[in-house]
C-alpha positions in Angstrom: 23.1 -48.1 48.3 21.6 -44.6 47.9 19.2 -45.7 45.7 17.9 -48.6 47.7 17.6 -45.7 50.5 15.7 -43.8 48.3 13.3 -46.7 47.6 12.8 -47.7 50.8 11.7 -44.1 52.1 9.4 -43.9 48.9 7.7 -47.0 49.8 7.4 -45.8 53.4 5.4 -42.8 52.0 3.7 -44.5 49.8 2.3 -47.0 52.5 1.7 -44.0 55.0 -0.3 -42.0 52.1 -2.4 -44.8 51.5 -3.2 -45.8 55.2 -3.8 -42.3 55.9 -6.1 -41.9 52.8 -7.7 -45.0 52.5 -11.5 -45.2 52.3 -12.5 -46.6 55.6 -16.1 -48.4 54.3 -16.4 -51.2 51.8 -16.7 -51.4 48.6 -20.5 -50.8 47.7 -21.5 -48.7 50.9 -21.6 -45.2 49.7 -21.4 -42.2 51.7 -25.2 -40.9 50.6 -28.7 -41.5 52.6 -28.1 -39.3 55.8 -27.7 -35.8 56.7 -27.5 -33.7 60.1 -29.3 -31.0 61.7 -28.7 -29.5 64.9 -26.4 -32.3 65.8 -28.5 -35.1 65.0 -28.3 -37.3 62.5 -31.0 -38.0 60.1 -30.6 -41.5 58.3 -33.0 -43.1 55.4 -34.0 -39.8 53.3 -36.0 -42.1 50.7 -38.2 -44.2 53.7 -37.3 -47.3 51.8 -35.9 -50.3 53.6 -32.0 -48.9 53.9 -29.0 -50.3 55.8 -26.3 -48.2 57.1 -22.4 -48.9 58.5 -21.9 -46.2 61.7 -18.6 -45.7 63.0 -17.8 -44.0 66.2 -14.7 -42.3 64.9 -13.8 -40.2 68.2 -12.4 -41.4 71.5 -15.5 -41.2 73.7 -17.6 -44.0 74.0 -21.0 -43.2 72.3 -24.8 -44.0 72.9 -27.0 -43.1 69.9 -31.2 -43.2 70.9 -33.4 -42.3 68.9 -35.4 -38.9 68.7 -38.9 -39.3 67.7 -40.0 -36.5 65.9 -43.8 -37.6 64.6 -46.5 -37.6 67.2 -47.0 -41.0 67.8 -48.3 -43.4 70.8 -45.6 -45.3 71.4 -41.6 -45.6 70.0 -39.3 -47.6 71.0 -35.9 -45.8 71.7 -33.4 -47.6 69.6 -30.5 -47.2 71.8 -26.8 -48.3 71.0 -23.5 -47.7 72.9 -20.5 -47.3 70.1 -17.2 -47.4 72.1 -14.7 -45.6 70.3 -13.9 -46.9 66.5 -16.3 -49.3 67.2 -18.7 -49.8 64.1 -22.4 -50.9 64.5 -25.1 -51.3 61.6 -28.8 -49.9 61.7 -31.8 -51.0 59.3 -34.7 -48.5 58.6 -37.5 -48.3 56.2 -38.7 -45.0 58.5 -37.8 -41.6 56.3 -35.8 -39.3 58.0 -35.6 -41.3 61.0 -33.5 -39.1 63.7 -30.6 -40.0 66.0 -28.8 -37.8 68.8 -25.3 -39.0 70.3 -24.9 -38.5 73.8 -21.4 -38.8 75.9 -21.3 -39.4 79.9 -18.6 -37.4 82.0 -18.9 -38.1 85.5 -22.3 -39.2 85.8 -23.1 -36.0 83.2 -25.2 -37.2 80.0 -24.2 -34.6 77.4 -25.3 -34.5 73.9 -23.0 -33.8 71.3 -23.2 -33.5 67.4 -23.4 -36.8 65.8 -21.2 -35.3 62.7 -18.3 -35.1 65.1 -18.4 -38.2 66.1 -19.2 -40.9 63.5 -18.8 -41.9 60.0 -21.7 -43.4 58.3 -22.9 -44.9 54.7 -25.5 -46.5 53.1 -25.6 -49.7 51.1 -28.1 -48.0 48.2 -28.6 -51.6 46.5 -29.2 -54.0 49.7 -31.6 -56.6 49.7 -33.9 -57.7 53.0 -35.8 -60.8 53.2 -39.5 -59.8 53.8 -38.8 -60.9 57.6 -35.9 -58.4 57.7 -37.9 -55.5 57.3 -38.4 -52.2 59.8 -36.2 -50.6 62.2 -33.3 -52.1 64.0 -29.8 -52.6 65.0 -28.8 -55.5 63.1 -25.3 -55.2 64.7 -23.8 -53.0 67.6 -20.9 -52.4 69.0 -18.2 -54.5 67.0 -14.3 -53.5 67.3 -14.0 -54.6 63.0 -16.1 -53.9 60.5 -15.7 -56.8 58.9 -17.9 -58.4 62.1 -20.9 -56.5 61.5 -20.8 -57.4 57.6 -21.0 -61.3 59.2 -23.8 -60.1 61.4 -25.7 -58.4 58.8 -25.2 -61.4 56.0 -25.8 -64.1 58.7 -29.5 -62.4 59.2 -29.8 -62.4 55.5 -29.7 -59.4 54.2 -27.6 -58.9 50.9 -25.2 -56.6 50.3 -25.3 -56.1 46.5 -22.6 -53.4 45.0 
């Protein structure tokens, strides 16, 4: 009996270790491609065509836009709303193309640092149809990741690991 006990409560931590230290992104998306600096995130380091997995991993709903940091004519501001531990998926062939995360309070937009609030990696070996190039959200705002991989495959683009 005590050792049936003993198994049990093993198991238990066993299955609470490995939920708890489990690798929240697939298998093939590495955590490599982005950085920060002064809290926002900067995605796409080589400028070739890249795909990324973003999770909101805090409890405030999110909006990322984009921060143009070139002096150009026109940009188009790339905004998505994450809710929290909500996933969304962004395509750029742009290096270093910038982010900010922004939170409202009571009617209060306040920026915050994207590193505190999301979890990010990069497909490194993904493959776009020629009509799939450029910069866009292939897929925003979905509760499971497992949605967004639909989205992204159902637009053809290839996941390869």
């Amino acid at each position: 009996m005590l050792y049936r006990c003993f198994l049990s409560i093993l198991f238990a931590l066993l299955f609470l270790f490995n939920c708890a230290y489990s690798e929240p992104f697939p298998r093939g998306c590495e955590v490599t491609g982005f950085g920060y600096n002064n809290g926002h995130l900067i995605i796409n380091e080589t400028g070739n065509q890249s795909f990324f997995l973003i999770r909101n991993h805090s409890a405030l709903p999110i909006k990322m836009q984009r921060v143009e940091t070139r002096d150009v004519f026109m940009s188009p501001p790339l905004t998505a709303q994450l809710e929290p531990s909500h996933w969304a998926a962004f395509a750029s062939d742009v290096s270093n193309f910038h982010f900010e995360c922004l939170t409202t309070e009571n009617e209060t937009i306040t920026a915050i640092d994207c590193r505190d609030v999301l979890e990010i990696c990069e497909y490194p070996r993904v493959k776009f149809a020629l009509s799939n190039m450029g910069n866009y959200w292939v897929s925003v705002n979905k509760p499971e990741q497992q949605q967004v991989i639909k989205d992204a495959v159902g637009k053809g683009i290839y996941l390869k690991w």
